[in-house]
C-alpha positions in Angstrom: 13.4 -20.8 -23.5 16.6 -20.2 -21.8 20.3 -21.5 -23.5 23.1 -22.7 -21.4 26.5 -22.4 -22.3 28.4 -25.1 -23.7 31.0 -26.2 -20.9 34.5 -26.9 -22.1 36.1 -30.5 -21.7 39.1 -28.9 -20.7 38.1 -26.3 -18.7 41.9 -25.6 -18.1 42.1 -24.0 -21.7 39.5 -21.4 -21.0 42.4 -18.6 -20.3 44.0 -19.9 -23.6 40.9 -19.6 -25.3 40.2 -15.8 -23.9 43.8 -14.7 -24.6 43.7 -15.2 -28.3 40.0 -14.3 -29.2 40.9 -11.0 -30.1 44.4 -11.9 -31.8 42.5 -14.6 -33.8 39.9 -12.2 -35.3 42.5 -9.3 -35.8 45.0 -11.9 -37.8 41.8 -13.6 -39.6 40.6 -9.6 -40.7 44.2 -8.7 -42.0 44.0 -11.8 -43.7 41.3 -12.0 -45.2 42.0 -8.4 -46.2 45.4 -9.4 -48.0 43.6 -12.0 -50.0 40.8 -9.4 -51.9 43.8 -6.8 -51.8 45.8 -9.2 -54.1 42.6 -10.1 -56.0 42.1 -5.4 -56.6 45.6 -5.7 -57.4 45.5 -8.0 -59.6 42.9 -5.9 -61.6 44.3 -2.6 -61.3 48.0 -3.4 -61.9 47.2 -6.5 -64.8 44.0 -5.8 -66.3 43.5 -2.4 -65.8 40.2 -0.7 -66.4 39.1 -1.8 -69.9 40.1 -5.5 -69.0 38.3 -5.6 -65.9 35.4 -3.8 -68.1 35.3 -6.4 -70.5 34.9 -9.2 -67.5 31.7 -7.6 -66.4 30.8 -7.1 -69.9 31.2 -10.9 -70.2 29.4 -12.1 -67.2 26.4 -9.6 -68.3 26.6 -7.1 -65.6 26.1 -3.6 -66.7 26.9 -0.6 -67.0 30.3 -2.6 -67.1 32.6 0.4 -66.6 30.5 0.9 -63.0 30.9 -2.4 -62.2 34.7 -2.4 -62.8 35.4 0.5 -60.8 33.7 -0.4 -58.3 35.1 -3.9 -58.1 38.7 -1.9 -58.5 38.2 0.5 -55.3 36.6 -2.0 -53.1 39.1 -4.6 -53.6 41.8 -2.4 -53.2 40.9 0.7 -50.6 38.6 -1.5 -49.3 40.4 -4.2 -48.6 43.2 -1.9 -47.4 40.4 -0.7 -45.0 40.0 -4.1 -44.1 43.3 -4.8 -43.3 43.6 -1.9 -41.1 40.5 -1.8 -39.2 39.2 1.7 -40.5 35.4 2.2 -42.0 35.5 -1.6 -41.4 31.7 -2.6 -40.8 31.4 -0.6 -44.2 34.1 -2.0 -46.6 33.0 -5.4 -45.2 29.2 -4.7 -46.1 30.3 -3.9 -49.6 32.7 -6.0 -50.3 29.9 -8.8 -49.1 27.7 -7.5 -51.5 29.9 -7.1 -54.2 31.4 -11.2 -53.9 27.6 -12.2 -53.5 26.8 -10.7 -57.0 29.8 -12.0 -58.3 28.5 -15.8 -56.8 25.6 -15.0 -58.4 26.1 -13.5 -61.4 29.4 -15.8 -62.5 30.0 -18.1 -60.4 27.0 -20.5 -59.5 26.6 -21.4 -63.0 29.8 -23.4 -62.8 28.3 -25.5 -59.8 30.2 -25.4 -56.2 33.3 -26.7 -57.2 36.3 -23.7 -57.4 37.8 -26.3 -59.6 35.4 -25.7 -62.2 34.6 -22.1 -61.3 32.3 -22.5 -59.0 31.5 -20.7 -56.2 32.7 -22.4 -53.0 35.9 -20.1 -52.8 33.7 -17.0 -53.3 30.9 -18.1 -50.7 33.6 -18.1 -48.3 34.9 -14.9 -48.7 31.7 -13.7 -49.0 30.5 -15.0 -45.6 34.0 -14.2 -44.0 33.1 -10.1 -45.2 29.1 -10.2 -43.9 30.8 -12.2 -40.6 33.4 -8.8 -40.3 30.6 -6.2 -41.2 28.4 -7.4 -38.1 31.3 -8.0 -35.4 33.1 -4.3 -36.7 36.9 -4.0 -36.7 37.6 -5.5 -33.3 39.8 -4.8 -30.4 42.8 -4.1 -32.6 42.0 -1.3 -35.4 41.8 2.0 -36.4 38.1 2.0 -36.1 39.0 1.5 -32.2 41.9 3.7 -32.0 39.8 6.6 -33.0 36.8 5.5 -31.0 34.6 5.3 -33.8 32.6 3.0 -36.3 29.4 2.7 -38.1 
């Protein structure tokens, strides 16, 4: 079975198109980096260990001190990472991982609504981190700079 390529109506916005590809993907991985850095800020700098502890305590995941550290360094180093471009397909592995147990294990309960809780926010960034751990760091990041990346 053979695939064509879809043809653009406007042909005339292919070299628009081409020229920000790369600039698109670079500001959507800094972004998206930003966001979970907030979120690993926002645990280290307000809830600390012990808080973040009791959260995974609360939504049954244990050992809840592992859990919280983990959620603590990927969300912060890792999302620096991120935002950088270095160890990307990595951090982005993990952090899929760790937003799909956190869908899973607090979030689908509450239904699909982030409203309610729910877990359409989480999917997202989720899917954004598994969509940046198959495609790498791109054109513009450390990861390329050094010439290197798992």
């Amino acid at each position: 079975m053979t695939t064509a390529e879809t043809k653009l109506l406007f042909p005339g916005l292919a070299g628009f198109y081409a020229s920000w590809r790369d600039i698109a993907y670079t500001a959507m991985r800094v972004i998206i980096g930003y966001i979970l850095l907030m979120h690993g800020w926002l645990k280290v700098g307000t809830f600390g260990l012990a808080g973040v502890s009791g959260l995974m305590a609360k939504s049954g995941l244990e050992p809840t001190a592992a859990f919280a550290v983990a959620a603590m360094f990927l969300e912060t180093v890792g999302a620096i990472c991120i935002i950088i471009g270095l160890f990307t397909r990595f951090f982005a592995a993990a952090l899929a991982i760790e937003l799909l147990i956190g869908l899973l294990a607090v979030h689908l309960k509450a239904g699909f609504s982030v409203s309610n809780g729910g877990y359409e926010y989480i999917l997202l960034l989720g899917i954004v981190m598994f969509a940046i751990a198959i495609r790498g760091g791109g054109p513009y990041s450390v990861d390329r700079l050094i010439g290197k990346e798992l």
